[in-house]
PDB file of N, CA, C and O in Angstrom:
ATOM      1  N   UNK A   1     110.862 132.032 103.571  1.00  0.00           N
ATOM      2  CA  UNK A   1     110.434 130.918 102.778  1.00  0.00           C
ATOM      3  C   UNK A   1     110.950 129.624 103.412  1.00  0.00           C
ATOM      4  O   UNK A   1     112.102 129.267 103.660  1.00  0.00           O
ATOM      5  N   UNK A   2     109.731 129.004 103.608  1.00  0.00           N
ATOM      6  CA  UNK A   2     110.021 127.142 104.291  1.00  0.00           C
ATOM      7  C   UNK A   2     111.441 126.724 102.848  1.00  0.00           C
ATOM      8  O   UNK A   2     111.628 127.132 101.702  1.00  0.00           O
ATOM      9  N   UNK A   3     111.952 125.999 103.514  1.00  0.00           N
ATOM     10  CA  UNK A   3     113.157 124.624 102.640  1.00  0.00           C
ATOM     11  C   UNK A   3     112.347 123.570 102.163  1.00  0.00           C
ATOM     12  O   UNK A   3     111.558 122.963 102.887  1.00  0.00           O
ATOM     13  N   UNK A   4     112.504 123.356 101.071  1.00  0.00           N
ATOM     14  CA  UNK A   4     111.874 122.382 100.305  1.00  0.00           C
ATOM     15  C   UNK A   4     112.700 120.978 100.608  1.00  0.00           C
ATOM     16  O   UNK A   4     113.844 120.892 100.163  1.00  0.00           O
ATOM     17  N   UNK A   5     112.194 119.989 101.284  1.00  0.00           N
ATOM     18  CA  UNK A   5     113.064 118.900 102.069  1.00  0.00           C
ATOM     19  C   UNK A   5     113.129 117.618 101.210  1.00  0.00           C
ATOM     20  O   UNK A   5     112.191 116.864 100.951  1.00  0.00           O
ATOM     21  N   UNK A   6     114.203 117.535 100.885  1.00  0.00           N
ATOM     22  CA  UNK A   6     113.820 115.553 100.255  1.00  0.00           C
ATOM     23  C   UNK A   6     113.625 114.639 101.309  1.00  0.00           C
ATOM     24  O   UNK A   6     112.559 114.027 101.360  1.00  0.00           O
ATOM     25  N   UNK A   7     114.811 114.391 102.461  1.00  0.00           N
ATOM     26  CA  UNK A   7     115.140 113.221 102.624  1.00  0.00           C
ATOM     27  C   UNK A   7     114.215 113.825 104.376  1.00  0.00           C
ATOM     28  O   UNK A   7     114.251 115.022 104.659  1.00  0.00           O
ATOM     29  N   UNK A   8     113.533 112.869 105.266  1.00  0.00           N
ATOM     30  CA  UNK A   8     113.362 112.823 106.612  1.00  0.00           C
ATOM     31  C   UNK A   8     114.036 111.653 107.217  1.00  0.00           C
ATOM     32  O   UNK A   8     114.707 110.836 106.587  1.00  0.00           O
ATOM     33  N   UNK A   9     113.728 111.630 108.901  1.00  0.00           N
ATOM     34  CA  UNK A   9     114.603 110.620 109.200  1.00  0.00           C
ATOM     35  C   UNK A   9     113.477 109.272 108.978  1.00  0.00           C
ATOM     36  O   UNK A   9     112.268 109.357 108.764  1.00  0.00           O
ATOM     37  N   UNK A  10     114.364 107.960 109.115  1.00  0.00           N
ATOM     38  CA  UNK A  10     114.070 106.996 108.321  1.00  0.00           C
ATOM     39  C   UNK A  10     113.940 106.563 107.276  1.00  0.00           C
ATOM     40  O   UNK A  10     113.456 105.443 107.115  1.00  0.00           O
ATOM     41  N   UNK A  11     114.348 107.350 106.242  1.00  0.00           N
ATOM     42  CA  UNK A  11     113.711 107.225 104.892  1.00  0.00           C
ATOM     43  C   UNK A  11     115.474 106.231 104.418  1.00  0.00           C
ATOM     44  O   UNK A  11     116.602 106.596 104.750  1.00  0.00           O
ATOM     45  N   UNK A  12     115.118 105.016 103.615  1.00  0.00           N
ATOM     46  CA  UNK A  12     116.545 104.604 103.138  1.00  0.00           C
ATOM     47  C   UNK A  12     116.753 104.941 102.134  1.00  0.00           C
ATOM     48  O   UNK A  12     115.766 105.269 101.476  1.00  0.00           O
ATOM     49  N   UNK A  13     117.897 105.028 101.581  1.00  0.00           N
ATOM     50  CA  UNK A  13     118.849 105.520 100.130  1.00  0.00           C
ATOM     51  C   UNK A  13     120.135 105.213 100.083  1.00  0.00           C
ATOM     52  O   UNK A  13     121.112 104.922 100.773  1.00  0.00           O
ATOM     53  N   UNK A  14     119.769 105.385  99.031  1.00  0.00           N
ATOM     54  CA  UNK A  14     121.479 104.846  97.679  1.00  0.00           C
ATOM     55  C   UNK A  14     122.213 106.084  97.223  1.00  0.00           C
ATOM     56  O   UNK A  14     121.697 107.168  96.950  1.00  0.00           O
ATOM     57  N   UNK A  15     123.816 105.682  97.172  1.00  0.00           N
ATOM     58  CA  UNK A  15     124.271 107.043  96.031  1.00  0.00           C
ATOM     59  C   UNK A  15     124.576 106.321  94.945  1.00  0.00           C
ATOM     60  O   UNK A  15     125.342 105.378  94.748  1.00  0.00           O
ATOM     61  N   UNK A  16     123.614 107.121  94.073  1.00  0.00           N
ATOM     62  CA  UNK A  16     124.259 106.868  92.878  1.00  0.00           C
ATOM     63  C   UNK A  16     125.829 106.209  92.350  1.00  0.00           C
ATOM     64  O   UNK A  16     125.929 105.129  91.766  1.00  0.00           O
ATOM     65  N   UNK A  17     126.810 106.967  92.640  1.00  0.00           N
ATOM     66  CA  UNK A  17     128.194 107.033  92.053  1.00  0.00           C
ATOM     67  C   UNK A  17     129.018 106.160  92.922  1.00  0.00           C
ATOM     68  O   UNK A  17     129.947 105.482  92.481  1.00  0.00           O
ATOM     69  N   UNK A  18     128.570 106.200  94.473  1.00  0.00           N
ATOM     70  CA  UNK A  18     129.310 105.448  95.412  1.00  0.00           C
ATOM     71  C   UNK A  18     128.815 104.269  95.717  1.00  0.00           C
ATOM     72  O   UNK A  18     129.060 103.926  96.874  1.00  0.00           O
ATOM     73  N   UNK A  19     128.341 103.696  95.226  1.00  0.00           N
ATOM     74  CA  UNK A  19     127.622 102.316  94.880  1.00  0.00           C
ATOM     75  C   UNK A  19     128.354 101.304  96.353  1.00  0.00           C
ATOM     76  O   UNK A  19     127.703 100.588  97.114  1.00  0.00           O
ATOM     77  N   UNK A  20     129.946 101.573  96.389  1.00  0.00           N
ATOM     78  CA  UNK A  20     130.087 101.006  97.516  1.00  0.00           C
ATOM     79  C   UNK A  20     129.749 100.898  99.036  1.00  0.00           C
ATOM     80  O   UNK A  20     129.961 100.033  99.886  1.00  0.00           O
ATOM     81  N   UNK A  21     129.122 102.156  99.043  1.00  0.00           N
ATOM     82  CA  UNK A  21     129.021 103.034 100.518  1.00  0.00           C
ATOM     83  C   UNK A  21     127.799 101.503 101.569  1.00  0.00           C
ATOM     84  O   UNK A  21     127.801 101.094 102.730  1.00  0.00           O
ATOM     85  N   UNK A  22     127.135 101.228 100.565  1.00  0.00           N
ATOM     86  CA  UNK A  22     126.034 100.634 100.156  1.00  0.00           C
ATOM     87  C   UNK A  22     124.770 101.533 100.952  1.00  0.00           C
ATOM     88  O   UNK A  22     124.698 102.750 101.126  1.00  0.00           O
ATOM     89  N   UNK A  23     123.697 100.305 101.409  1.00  0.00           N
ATOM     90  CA  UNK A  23     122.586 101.211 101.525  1.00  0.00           C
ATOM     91  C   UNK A  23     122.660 102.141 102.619  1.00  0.00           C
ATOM     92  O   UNK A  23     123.610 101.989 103.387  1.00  0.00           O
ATOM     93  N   UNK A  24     121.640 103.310 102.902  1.00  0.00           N
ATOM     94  CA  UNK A  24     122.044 104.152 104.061  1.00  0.00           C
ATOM     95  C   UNK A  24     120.560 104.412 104.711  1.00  0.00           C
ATOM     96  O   UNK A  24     119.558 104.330 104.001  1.00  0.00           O
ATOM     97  N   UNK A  25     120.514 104.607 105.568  1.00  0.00           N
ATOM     98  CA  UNK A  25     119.108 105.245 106.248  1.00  0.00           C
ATOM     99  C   UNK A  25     119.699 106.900 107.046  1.00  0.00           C
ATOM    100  O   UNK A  25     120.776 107.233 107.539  1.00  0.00           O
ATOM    101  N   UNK A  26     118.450 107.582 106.857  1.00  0.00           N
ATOM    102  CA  UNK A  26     118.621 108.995 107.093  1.00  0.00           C
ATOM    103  C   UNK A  26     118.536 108.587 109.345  1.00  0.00           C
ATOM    104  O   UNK A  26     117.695 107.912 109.940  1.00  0.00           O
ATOM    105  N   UNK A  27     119.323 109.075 109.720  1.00  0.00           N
ATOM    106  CA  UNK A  27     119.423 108.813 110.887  1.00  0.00           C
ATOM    107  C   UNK A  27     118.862 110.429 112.239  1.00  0.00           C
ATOM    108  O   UNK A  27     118.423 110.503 113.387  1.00  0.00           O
ATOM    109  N   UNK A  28     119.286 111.472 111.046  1.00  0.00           N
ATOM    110  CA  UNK A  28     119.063 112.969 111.929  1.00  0.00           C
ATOM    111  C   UNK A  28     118.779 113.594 110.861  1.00  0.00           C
ATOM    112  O   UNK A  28     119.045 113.287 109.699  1.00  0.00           O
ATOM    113  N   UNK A  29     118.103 114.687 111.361  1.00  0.00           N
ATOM    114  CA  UNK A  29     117.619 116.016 110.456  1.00  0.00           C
ATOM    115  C   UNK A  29     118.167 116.896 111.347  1.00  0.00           C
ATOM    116  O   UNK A  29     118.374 116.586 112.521  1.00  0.00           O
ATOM    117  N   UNK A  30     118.581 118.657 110.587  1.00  0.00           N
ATOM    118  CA  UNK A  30     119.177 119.715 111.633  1.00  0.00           C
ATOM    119  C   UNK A  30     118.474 120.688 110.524  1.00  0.00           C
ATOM    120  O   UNK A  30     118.577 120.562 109.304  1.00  0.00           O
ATOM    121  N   UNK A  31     117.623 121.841 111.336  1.00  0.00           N
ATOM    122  CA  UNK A  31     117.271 123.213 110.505  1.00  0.00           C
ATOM    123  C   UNK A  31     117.856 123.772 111.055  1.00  0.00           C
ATOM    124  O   UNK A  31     118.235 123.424 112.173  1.00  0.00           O
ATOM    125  N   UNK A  32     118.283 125.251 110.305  1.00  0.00           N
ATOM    126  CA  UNK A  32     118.270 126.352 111.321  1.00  0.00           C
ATOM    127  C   UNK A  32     117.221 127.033 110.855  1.00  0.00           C
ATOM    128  O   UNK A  32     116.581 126.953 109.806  1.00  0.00           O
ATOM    129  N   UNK A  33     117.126 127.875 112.020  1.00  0.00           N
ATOM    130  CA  UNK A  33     116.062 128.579 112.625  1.00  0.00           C
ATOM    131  C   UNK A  33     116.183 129.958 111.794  1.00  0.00           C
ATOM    132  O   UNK A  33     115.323 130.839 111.790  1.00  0.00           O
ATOM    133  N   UNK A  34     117.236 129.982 111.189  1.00  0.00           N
ATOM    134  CA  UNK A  34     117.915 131.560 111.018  1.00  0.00           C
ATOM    135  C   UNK A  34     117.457 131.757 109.201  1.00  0.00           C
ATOM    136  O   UNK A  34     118.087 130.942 108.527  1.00  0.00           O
ATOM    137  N   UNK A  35     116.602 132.574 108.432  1.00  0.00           N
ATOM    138  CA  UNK A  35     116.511 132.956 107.212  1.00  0.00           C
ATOM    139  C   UNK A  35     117.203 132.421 106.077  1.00  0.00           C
ATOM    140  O   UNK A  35     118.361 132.821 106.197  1.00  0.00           O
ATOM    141  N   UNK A  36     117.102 131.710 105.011  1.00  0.00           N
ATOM    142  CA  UNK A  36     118.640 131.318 104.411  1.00  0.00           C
ATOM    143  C   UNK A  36     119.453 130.307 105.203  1.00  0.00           C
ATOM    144  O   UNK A  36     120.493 129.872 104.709  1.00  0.00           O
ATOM    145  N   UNK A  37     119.022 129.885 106.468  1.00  0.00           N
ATOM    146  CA  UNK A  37     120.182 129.045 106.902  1.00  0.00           C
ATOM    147  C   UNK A  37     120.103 127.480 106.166  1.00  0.00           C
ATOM    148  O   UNK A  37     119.155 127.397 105.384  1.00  0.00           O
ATOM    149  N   UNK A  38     120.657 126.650 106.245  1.00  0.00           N
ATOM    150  CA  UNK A  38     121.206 124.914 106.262  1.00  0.00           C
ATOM    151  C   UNK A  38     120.255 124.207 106.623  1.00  0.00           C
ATOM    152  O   UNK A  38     119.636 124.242 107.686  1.00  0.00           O
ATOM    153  N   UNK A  39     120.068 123.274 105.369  1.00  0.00           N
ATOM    154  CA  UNK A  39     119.012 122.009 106.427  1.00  0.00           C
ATOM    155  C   UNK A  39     119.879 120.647 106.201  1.00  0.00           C
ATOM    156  O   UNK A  39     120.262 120.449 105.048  1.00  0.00           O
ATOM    157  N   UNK A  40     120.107 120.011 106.867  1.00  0.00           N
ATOM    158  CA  UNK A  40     121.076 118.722 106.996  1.00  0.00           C
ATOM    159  C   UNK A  40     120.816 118.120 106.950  1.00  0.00           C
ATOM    160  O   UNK A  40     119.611 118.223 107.179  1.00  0.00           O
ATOM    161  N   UNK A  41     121.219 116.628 106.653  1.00  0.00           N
ATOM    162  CA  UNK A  41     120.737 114.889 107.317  1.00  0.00           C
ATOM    163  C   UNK A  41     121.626 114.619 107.177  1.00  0.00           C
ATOM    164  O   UNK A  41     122.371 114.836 106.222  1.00  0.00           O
ATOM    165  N   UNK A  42     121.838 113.886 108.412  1.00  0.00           N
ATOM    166  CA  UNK A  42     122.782 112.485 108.604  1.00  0.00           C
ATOM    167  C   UNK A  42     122.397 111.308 108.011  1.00  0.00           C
ATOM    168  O   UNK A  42     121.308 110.735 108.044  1.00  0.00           O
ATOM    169  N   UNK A  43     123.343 111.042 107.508  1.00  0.00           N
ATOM    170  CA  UNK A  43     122.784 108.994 106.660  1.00  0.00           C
ATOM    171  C   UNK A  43     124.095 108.167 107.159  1.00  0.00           C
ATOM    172  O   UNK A  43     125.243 108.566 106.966  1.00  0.00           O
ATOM    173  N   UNK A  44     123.744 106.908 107.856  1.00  0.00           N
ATOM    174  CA  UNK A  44     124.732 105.937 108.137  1.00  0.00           C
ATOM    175  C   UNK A  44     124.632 104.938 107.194  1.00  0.00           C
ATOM    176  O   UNK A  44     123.667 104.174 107.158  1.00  0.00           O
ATOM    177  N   UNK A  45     125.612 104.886 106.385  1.00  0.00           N
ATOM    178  CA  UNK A  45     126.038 103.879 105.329  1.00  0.00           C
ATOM    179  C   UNK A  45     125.935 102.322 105.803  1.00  0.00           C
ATOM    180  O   UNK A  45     125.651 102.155 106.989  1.00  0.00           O
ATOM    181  N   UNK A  46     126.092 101.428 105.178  1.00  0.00           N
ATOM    182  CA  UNK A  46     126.261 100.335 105.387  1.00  0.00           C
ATOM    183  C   UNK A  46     127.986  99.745 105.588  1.00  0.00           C
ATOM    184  O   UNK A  46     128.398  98.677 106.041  1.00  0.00           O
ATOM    185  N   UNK A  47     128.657 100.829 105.092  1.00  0.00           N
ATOM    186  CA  UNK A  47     130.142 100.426 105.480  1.00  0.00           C
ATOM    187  C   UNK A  47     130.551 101.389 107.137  1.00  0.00           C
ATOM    188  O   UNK A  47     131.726 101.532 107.475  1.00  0.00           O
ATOM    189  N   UNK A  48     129.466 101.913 107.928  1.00  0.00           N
ATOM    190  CA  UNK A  48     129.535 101.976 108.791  1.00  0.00           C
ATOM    191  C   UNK A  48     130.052 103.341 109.381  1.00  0.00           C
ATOM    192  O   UNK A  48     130.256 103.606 110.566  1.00  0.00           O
ATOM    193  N   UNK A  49     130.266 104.384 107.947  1.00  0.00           N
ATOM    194  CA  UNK A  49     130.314 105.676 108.102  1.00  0.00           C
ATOM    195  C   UNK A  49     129.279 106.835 108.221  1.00  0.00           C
ATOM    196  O   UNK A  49     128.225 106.525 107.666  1.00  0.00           O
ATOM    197  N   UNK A  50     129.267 107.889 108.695  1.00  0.00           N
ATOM    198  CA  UNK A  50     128.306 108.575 108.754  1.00  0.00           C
ATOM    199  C   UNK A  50     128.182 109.674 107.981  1.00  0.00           C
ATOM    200  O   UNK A  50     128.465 110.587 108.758  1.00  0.00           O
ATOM    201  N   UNK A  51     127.927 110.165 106.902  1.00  0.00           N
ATOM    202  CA  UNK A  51     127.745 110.903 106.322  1.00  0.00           C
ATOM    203  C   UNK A  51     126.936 112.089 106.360  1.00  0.00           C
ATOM    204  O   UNK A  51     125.789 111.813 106.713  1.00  0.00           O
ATOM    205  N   UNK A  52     127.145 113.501 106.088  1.00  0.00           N
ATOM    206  CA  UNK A  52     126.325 114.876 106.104  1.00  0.00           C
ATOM    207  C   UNK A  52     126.158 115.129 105.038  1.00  0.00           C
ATOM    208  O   UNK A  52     127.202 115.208 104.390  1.00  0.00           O
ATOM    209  N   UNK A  53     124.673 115.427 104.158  1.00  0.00           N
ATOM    210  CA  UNK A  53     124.320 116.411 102.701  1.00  0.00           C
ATOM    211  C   UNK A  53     123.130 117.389 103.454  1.00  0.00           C
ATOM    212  O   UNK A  53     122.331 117.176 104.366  1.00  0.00           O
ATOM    213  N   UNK A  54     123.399 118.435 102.690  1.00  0.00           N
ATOM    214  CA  UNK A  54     122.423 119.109 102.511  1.00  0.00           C
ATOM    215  C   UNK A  54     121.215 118.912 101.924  1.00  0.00           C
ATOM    216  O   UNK A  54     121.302 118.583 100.741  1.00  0.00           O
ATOM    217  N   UNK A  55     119.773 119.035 102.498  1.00  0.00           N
ATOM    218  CA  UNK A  55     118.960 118.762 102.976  1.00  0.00           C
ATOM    219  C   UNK A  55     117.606 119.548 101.729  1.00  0.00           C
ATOM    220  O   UNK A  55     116.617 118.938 101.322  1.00  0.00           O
ATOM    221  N   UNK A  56     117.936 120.813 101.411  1.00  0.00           N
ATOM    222  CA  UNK A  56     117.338 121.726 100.635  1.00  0.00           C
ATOM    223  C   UNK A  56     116.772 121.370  99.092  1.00  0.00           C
ATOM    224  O   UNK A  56     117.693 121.161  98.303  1.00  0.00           O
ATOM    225  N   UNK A  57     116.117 121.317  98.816  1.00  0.00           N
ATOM    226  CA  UNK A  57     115.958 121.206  97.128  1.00  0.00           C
ATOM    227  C   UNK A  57     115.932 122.214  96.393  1.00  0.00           C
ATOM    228  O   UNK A  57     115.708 122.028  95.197  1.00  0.00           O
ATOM    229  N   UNK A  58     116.183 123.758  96.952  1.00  0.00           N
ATOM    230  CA  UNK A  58     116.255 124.807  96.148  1.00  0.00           C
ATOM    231  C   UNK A  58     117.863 124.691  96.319  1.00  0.00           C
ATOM    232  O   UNK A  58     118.413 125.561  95.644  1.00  0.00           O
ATOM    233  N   UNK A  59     118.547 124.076  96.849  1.00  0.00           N
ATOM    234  CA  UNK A  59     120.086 124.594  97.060  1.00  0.00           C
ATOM    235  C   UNK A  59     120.528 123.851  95.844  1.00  0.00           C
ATOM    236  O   UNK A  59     119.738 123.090  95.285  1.00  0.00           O
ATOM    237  N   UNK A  60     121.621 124.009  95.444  1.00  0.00           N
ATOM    238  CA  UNK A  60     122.270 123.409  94.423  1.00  0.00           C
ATOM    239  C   UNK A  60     122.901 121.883  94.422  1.00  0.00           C
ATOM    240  O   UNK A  60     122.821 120.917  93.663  1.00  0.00           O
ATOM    241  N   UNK A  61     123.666 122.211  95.846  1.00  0.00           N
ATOM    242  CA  UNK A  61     124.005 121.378  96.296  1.00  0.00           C
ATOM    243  C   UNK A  61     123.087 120.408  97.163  1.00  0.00           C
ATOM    244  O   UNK A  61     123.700 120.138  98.196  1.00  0.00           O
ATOM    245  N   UNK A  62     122.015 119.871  97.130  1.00  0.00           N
ATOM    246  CA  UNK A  62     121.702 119.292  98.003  1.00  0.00           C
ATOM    247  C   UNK A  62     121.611 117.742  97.814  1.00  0.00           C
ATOM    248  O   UNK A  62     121.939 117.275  96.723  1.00  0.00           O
ATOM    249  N   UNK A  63     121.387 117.314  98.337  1.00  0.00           N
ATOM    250  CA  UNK A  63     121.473 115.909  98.168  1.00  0.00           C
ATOM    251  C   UNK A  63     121.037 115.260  96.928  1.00  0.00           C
ATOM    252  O   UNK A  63     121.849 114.547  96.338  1.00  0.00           O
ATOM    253  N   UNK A  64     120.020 115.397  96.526  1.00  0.00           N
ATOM    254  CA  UNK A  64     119.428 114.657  95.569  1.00  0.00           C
ATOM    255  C   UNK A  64     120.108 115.196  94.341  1.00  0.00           C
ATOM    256  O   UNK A  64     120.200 114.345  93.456  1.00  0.00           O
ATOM    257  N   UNK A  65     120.575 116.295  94.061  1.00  0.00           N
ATOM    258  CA  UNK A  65     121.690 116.669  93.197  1.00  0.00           C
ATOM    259  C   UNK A  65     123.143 115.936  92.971  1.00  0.00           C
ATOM    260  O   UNK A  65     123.842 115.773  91.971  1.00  0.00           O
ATOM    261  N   UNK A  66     123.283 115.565  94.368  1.00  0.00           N
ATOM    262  CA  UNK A  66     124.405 115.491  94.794  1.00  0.00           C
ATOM    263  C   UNK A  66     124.696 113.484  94.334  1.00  0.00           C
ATOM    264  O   UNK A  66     125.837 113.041  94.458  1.00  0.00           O
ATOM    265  N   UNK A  67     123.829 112.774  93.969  1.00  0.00           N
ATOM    266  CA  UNK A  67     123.121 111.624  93.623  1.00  0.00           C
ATOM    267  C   UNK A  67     122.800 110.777  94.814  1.00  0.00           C
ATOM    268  O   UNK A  67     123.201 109.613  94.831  1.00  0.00           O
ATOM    269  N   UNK A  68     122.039 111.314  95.912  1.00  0.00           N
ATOM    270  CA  UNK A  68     121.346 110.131  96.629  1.00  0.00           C
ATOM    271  C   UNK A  68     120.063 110.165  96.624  1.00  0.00           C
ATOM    272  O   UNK A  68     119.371 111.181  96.689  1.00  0.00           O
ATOM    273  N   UNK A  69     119.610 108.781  96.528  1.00  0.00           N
ATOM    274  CA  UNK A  69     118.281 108.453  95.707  1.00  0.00           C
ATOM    275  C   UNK A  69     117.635 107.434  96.658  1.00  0.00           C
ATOM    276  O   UNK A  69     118.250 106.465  97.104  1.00  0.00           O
ATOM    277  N   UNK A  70     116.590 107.667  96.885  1.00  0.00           N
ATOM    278  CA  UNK A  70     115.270 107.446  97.885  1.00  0.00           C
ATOM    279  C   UNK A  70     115.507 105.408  97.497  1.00  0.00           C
ATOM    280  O   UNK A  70     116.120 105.084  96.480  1.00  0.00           O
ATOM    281  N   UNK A  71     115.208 104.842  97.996  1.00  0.00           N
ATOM    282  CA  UNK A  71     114.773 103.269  98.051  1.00  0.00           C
ATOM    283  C   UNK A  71     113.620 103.050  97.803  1.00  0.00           C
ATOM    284  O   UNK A  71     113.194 101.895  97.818  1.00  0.00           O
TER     285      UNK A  71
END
């Protein structure tokens, strides 16, 4: 079964809760290849850090759970 994807690269977003981080743009995507494996994105914040969420919308954890929200 394909990963149900929120975020691609370019797309900008906010977190919810970390309001400071400020805005971010998705910079990388990573699948694996492997059944069940991880889908990733990188987002570079506006305070100049780089951040990793999970990528999945069936996962629990994935980003948009996690509160980052599309622009």
């Amino acid at each position: 079964m394909k990963p149900r994807l929120y975020l691609r690269i370019g797309d900008k977003v906010k977190h919810v809760k970390y309001y400071y981080w400020g805005d971010g743009e998705v910079i990388e995507e990573s699948h694996s290849a492997l059944p069940g494996g991880f889908c990733f994105v990188r987002v570079i914040f506006e305070d100049g850090i780089e951040r990793s969420f999970i990528n999945d919308l069936d996962n629990e954890c994935c980003c948009y759970y996690a509160g980052l929200r599309l622009l």
